[in-house]
MARBA-3410 file (N, C-alpha, C, O; in Angstrom, 1 decimal):
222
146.5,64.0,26.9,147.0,62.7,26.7,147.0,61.9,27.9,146.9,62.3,29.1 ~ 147.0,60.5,27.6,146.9,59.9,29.0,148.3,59.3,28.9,148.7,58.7,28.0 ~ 148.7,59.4,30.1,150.3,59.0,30.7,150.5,58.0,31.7,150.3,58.2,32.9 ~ 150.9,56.9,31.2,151.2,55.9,32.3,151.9,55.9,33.5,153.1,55.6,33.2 ~ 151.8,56.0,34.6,153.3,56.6,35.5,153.3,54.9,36.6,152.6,54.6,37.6
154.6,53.9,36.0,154.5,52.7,36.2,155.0,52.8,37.9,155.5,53.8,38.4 ~ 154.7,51.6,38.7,155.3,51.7,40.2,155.3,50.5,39.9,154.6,49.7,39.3 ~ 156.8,50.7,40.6,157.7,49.3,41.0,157.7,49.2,42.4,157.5,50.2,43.1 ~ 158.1,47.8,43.0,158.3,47.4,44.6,159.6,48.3,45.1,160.7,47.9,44.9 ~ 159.5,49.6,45.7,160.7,50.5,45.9,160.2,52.0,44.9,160.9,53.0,45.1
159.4,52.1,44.4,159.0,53.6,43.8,158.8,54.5,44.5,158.1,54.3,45.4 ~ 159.3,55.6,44.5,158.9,56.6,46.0,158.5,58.3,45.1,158.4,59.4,45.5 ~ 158.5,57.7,43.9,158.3,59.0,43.4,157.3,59.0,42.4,157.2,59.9,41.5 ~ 156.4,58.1,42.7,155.4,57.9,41.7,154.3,58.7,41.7,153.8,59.2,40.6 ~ 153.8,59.0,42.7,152.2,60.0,43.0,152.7,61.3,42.9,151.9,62.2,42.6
154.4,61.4,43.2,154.8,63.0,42.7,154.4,63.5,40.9,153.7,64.4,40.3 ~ 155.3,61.9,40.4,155.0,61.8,39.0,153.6,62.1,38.5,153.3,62.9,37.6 ~ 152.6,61.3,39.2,151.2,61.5,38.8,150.8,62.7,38.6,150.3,63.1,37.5 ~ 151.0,63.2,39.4,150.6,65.0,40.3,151.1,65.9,39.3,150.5,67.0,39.0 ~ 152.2,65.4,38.8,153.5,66.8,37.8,152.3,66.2,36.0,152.0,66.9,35.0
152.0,65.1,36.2,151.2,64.7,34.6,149.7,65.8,34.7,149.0,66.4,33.8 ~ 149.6,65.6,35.8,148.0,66.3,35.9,148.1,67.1,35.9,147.1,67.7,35.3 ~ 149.2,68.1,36.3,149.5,69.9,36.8,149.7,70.2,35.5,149.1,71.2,34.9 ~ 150.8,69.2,34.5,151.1,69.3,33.4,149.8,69.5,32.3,150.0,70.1,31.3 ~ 148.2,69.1,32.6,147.7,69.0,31.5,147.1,67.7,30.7,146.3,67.8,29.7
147.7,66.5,31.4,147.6,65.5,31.1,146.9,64.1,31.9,147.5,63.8,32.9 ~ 146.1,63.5,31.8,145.6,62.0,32.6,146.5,61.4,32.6,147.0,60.8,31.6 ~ 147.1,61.3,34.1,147.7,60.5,35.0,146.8,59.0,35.3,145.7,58.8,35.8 ~ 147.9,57.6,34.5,147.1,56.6,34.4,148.0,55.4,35.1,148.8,54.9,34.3 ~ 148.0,55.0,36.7,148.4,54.0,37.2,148.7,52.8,36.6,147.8,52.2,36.1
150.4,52.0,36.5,150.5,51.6,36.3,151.0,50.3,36.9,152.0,50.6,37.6 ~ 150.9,49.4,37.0,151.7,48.4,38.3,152.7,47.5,37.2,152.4,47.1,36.1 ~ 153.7,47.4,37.8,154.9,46.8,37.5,154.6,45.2,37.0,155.0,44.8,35.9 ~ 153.8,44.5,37.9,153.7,43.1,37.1,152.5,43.0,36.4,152.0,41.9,36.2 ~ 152.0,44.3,35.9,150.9,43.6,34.7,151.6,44.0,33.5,152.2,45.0,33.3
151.2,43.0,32.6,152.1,43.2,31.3,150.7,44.2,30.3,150.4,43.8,29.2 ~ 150.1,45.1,30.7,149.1,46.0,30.4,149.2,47.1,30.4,148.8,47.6,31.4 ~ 149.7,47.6,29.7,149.8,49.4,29.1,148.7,50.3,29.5,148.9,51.4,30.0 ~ 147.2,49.8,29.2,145.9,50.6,29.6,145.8,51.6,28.5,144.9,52.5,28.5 ~ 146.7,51.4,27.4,146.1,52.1,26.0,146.6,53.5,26.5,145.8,54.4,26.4
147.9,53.7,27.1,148.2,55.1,27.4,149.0,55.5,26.1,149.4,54.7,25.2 ~ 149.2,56.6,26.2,149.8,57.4,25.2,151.3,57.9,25.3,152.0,58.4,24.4 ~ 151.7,57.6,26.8,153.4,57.9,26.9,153.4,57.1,28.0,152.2,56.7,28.2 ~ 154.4,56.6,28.9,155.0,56.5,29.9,155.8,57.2,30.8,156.9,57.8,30.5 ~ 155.4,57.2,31.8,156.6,57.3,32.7,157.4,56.6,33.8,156.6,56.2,34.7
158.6,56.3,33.9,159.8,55.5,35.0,159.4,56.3,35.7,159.5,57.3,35.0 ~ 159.0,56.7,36.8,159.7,57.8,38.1,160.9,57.0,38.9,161.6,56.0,38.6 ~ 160.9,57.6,39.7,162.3,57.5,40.5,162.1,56.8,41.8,161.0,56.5,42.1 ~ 163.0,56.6,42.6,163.6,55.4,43.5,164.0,54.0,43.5,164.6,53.5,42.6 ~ 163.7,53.5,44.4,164.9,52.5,44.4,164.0,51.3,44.3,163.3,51.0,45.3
163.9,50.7,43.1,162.8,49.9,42.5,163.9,48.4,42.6,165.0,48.3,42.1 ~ 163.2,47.3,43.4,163.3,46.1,43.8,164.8,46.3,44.6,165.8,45.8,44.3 ~ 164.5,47.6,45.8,165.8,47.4,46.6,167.2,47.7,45.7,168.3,47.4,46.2 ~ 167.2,48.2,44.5,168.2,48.0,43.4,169.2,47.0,43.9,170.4,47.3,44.1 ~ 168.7,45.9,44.2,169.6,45.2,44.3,170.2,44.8,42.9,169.8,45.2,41.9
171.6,44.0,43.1,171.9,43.5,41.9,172.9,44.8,41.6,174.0,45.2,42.0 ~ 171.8,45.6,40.3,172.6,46.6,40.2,170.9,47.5,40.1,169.9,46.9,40.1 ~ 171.1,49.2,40.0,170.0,49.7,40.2,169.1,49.5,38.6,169.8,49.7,37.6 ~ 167.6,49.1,38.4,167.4,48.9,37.4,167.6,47.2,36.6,166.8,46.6,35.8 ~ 168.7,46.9,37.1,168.5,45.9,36.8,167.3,44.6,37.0,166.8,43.9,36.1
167.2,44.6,37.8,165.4,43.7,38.0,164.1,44.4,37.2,163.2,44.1,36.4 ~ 164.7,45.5,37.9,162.9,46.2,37.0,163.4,45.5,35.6,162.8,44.5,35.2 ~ 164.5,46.1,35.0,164.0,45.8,33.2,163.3,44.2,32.9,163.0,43.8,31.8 ~ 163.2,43.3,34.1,162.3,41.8,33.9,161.4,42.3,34.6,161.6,41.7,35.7 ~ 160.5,42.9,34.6,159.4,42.8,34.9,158.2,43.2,34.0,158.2,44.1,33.3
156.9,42.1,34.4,156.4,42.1,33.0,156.0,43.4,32.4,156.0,43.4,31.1 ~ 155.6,44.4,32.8,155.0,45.9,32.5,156.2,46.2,31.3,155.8,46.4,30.2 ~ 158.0,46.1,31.7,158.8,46.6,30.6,158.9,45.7,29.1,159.8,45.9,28.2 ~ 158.0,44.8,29.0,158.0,44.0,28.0,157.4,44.8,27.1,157.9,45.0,26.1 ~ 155.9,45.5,27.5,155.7,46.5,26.7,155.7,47.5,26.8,155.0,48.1,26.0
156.7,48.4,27.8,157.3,49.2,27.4,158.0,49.2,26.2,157.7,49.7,25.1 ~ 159.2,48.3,26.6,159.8,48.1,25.7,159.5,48.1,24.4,160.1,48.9,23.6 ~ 158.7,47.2,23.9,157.8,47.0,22.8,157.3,48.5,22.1,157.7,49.0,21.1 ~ 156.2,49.1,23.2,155.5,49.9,23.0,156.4,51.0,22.4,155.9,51.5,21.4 ~ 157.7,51.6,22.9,158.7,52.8,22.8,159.4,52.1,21.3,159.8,52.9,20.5
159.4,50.9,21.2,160.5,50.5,19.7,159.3,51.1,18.4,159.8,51.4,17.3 ~ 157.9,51.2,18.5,156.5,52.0,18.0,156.6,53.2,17.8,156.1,53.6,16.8 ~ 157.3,54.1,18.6,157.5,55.5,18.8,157.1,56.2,20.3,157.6,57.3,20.6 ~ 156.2,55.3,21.2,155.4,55.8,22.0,156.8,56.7,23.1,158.0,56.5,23.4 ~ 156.0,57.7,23.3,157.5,58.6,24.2,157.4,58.0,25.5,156.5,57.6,26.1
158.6,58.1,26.0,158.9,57.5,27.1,159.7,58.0,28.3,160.8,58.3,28.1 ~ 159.4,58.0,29.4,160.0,59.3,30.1,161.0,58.3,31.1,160.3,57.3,31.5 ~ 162.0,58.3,31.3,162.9,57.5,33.2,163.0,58.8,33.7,163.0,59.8,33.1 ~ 163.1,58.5,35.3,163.8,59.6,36.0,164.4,59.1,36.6,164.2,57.9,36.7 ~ 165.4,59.5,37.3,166.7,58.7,38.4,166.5,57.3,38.1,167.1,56.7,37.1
165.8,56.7,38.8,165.6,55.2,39.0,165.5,54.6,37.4,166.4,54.1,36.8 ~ 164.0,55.1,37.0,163.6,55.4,35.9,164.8,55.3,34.8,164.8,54.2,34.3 ~ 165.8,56.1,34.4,166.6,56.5,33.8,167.5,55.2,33.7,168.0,54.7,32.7 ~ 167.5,54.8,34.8,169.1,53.6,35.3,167.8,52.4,34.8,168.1,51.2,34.5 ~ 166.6,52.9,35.0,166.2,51.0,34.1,165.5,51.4,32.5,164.9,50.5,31.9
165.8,52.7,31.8,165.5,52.1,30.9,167.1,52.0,30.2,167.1,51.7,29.0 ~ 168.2,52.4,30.7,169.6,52.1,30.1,170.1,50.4,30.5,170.9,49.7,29.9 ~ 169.3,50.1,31.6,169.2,48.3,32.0,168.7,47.5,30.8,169.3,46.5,30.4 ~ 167.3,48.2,30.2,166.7,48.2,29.2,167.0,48.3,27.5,166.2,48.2,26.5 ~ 168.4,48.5,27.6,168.9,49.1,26.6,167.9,49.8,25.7,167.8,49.5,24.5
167.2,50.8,26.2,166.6,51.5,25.7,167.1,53.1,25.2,166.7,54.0,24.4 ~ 168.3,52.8,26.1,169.1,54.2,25.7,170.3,53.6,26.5,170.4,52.7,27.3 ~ 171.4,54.6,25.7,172.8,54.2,25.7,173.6,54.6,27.2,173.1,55.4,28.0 ~ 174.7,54.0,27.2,175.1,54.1,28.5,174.9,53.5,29.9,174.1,52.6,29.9 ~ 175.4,53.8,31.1,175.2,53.5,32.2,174.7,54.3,33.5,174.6,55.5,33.1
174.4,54.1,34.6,174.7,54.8,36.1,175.4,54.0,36.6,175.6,52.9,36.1 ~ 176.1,54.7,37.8,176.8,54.1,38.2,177.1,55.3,39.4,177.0,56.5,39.4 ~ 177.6,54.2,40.7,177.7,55.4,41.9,178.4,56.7,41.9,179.6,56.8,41.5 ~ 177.5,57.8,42.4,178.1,58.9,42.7,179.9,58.8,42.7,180.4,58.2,43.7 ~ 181.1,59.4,41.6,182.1,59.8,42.2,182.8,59.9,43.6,183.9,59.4,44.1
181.8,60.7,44.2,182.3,61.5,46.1,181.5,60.3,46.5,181.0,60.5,47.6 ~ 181.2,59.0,46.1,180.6,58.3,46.9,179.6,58.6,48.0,179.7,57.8,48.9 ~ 178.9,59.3,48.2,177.6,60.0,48.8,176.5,60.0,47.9,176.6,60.0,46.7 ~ 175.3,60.0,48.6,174.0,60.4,48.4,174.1,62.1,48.4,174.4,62.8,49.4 ~ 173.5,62.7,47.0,173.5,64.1,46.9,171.8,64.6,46.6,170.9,64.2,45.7
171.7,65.5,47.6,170.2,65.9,46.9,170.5,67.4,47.5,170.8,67.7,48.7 ~ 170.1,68.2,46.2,170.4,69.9,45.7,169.5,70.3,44.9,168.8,69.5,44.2 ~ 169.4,71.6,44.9,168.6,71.9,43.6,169.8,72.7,42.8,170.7,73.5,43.2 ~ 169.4,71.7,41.1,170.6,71.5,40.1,170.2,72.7,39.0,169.1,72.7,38.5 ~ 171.0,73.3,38.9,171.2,73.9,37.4,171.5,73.3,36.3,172.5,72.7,36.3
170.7,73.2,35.3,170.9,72.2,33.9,170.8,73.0,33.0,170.0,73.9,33.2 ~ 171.5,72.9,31.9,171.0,73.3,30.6,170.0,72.6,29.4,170.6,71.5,29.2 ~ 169.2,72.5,28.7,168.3,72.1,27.5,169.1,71.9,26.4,169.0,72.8,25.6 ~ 169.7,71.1,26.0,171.2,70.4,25.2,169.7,70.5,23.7,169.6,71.4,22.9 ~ 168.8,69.3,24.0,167.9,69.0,23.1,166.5,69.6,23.2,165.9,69.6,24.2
166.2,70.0,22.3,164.4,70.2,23.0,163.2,70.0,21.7,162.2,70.6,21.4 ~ 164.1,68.3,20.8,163.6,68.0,19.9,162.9,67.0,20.3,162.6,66.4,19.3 ~ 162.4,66.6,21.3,162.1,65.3,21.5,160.4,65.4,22.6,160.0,66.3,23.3 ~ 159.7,64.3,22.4,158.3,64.6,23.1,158.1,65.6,24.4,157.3,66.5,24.6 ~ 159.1,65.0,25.3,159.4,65.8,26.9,160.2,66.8,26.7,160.5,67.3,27.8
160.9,67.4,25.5,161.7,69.2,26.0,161.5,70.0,25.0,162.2,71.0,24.8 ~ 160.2,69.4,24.0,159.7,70.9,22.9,159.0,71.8,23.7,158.3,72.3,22.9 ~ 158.9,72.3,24.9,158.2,73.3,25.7,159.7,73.6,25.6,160.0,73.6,24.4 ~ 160.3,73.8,26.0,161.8,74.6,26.1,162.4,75.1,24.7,162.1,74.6,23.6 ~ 163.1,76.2,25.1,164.2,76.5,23.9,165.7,75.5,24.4,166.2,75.0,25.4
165.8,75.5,23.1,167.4,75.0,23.1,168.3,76.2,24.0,168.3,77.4,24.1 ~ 169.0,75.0,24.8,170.1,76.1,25.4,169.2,76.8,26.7,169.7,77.8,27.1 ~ 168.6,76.6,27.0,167.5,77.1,27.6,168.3,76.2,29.2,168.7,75.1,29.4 ~ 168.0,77.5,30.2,168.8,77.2,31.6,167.6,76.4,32.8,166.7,77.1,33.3 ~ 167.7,75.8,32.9,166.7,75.4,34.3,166.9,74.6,35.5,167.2,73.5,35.4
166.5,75.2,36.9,166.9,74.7,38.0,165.7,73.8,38.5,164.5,74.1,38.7 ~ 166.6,72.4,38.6,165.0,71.3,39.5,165.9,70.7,40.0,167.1,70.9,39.8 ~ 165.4,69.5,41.1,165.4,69.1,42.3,166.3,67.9,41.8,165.8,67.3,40.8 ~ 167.9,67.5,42.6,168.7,66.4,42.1,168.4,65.7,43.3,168.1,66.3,44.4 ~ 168.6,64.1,43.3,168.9,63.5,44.3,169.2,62.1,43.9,168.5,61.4,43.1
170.2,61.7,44.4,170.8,60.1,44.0,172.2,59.6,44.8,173.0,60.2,45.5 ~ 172.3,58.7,44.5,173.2,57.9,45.1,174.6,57.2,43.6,175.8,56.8,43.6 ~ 173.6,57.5,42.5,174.2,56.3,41.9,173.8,56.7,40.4,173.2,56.0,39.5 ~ 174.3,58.3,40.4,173.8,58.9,39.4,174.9,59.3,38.3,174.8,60.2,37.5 ~ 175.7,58.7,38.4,176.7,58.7,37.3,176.4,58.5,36.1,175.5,57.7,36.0
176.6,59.0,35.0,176.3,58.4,33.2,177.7,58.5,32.9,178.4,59.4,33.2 ~ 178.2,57.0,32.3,179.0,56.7,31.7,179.0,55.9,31.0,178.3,55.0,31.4 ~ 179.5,55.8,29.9,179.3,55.3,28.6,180.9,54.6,28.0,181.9,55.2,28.4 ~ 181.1,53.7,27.5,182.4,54.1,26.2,182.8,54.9,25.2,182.0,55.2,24.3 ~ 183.9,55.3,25.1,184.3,56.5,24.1,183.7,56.1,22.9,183.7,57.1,22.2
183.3,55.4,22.5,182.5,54.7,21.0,181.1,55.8,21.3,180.7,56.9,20.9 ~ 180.7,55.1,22.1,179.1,55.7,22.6,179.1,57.1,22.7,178.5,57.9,21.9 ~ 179.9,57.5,23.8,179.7,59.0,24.2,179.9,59.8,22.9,179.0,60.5,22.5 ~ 181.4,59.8,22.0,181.1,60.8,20.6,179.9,59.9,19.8,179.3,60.8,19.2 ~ 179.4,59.0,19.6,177.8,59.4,19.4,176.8,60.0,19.9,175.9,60.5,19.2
176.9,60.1,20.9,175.6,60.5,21.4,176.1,62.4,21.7,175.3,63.3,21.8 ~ 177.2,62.3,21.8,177.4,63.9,21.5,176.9,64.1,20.1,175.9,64.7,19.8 ~ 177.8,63.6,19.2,177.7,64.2,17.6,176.8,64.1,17.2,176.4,64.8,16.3 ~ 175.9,62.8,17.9,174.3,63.1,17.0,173.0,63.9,18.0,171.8,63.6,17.7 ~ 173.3,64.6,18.9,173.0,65.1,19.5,171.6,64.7,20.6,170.6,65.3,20.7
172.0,63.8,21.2,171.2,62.6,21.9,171.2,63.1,23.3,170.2,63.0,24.0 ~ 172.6,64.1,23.9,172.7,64.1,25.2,171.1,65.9,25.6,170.9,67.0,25.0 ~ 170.7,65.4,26.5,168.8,66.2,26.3,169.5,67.1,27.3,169.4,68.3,27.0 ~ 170.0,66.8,28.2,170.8,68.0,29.7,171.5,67.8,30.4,171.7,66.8,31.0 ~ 172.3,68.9,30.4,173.7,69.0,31.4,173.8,69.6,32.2,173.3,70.7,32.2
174.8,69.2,33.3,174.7,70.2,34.8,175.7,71.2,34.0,176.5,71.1,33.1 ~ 175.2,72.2,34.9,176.1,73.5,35.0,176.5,73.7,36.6,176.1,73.0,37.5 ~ 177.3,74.5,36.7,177.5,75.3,37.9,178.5,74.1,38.6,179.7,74.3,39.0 ~ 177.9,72.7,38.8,179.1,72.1,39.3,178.3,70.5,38.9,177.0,70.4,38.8 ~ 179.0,69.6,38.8,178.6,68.0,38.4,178.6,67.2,39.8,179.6,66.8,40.5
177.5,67.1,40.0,177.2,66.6,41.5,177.4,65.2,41.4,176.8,64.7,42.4 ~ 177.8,64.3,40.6,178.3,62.7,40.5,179.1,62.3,39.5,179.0,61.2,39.0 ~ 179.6,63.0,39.1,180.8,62.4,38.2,180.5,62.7,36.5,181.3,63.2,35.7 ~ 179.4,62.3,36.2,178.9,61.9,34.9,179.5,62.4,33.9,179.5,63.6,33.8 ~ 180.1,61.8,33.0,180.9,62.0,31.9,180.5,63.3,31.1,179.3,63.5,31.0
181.5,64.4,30.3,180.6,65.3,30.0,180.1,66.5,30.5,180.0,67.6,30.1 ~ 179.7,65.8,32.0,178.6,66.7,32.8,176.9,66.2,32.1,176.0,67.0,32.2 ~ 176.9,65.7,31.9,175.6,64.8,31.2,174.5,64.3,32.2,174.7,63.2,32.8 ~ 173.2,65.0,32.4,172.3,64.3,33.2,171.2,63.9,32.5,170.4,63.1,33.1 ~ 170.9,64.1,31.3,169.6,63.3,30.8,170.3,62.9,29.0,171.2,63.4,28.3
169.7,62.0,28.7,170.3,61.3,26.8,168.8,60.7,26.6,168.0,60.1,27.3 ~ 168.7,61.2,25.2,167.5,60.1,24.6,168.3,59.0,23.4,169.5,58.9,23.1 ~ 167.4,58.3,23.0,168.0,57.2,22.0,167.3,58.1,20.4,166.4,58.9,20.2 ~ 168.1,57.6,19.7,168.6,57.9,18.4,167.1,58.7,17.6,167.0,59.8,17.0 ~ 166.4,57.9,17.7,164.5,57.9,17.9,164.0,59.9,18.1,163.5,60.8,17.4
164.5,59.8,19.3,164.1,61.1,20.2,163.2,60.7,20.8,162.8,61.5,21.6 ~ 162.1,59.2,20.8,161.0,59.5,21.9,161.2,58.8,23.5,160.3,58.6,24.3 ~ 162.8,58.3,23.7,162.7,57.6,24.7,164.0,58.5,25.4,165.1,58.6,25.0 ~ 163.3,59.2,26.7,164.4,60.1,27.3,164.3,59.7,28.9,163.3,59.7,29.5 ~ 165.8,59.4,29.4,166.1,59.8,30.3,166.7,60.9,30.9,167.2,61.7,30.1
166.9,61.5,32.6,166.6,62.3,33.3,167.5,61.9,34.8,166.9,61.1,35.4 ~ 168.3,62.1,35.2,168.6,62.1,36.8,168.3,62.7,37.4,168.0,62.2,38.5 ~ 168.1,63.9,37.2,167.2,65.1,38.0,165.9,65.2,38.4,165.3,64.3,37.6 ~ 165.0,65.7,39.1,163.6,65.3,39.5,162.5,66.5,38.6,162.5,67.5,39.4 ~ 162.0,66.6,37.9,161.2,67.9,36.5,160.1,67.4,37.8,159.8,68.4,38.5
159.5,65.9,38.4,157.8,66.5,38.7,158.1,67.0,40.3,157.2,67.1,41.1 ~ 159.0,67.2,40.6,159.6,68.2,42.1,159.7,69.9,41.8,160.2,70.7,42.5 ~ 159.1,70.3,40.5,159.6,71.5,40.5,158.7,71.8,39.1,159.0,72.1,37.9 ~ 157.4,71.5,39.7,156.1,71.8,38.5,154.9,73.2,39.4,153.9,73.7,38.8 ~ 155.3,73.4,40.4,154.6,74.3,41.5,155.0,75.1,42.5,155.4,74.5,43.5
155.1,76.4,42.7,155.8,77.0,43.4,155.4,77.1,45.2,155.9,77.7,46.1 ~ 154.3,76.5,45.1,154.1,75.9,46.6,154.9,75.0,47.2,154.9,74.7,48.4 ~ 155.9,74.3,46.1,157.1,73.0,47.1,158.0,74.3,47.3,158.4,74.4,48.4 ~ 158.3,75.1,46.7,160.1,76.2,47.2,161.0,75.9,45.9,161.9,76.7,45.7 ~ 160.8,74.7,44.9,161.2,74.7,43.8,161.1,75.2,42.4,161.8,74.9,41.4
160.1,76.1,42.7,160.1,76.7,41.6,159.3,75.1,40.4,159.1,73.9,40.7 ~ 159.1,76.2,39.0,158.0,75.5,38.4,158.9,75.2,37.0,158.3,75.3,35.9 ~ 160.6,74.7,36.9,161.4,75.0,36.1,161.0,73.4,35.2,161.2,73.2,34.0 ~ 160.4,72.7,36.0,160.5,71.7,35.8,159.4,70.6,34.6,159.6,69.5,34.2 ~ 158.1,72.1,34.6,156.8,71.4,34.4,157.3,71.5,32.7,156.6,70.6,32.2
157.8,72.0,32.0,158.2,71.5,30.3,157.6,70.6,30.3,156.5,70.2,29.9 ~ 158.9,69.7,31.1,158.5,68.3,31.0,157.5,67.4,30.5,157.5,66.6,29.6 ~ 156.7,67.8,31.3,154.8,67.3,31.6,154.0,68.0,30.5,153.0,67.5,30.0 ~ 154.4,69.3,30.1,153.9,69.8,29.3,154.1,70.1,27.7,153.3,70.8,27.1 ~ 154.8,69.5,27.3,156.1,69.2,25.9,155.0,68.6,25.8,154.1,69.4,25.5
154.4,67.2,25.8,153.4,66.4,25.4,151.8,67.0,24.8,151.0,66.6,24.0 ~ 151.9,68.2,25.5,150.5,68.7,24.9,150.9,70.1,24.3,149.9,70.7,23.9 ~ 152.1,70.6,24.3,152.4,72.0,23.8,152.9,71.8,22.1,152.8,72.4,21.1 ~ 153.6,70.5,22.4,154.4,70.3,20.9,153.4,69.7,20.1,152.2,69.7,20.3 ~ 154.5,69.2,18.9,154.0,68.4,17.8,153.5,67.1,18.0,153.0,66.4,17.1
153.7,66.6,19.6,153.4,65.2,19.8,152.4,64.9,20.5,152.2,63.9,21.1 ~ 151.8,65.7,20.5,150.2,65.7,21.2,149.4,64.9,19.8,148.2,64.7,19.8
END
């Protein structure tokens, strides 16, 4: 499949992203933030960092820029849709999925390698996994909180939206223990954790991560 992996002014994880699509299986297809041009890809991806300085709030700018118009557009179609950290905090900017980020708890910048569980693995990015299924990849953020309203959160528990959760210990607060949710759909998932940091066992992270990249060509959504 070919996969869009978009860069914003502040992206620092984008050529990782590229790299985890191709290792995955897939054409890795450059995307720039102000063209309102898709390139006829077949999923997307947010990667991570700190896209337009997150000033404001993080995410907030990116969701105006013209590229998320058809995102946006494109994901309300079905097209699957990946955020990561950054990623994650602009398509919830996006109202593309429910909830918020919001700073770390301990008020610090944390980067660990995280134990998660596979909550969902109905959706484009985690049919390569079993449900319940344990996996360690690369955390790092500032401003990685998910929090929601009690309205929201027993939805997205009871209809089973929330995609992974930390184990072992909640390194930002996040309600739950909650690090990734998709929207109602299943094809638009967010992620705080880093899946294209831990697609090869040449970084020291282990390859817990590459599902991800690879769900697209193993599942039913290829």
């Amino acid at each position: 499949m070919r996969i869009g992996v978009v860069t914003f002014p502040g992206s620092l994880d984008d050529t990782d992203a590229q790299r985890a699509v191709r290792i995955g299986g897939n054409e890795a297809v450059a995307l720039w933030h102000g063209d309102a041009d898709l390139k006829g890809v077949d999923a997307v991806v947010l990667p991570g960092g700190f896209s337009y300085g997150d000033y404001l709030r993080c995410g907030a700018i990116s969701r105006f820029a013209p590229v998320m118009t058809e995102v946006v557009a494109a994901a309300g179609r079905g097209m699957p849709v990946l955020g990561i950290c950054n990623g994650f905090q602009i398509l919830c900017e996006s109202h593309l999925l429910p909830g918020a980020l919001i700073r770390n708890d301990h008020r610090k910048f944390v980067c660990r390698d995280q134990l998660l569980r596979v909550e969902n693995n109905a959706t484009p990015w985690t049919s390569a996994y079993a449900a319940g299924q344990e996996i360690r990849v690369v955390l790092k953020n500032g401003e990685g909180g998910f929090v929601a309203d009690a309205e929201t959160l027993a939805r997205i528990e009871g209809e089973g939206q929330v995609v992974a959760r930390y184990l072992e210990v909640n390194p930002n607060g996040s309600m739950n223990d909650i690090a990734g949710v998709t929207n109602d759909r299943g094809n638009v998932v967010g992620l705080m954790p880093h899946p294209e940091h831990a697609v090869e066992a040449l970084t020291g992270s282990g390859t817990d991560g590459l599902g991800f990249f690879t769900s697209l060509v193993e599942g039913a959504f290829a």
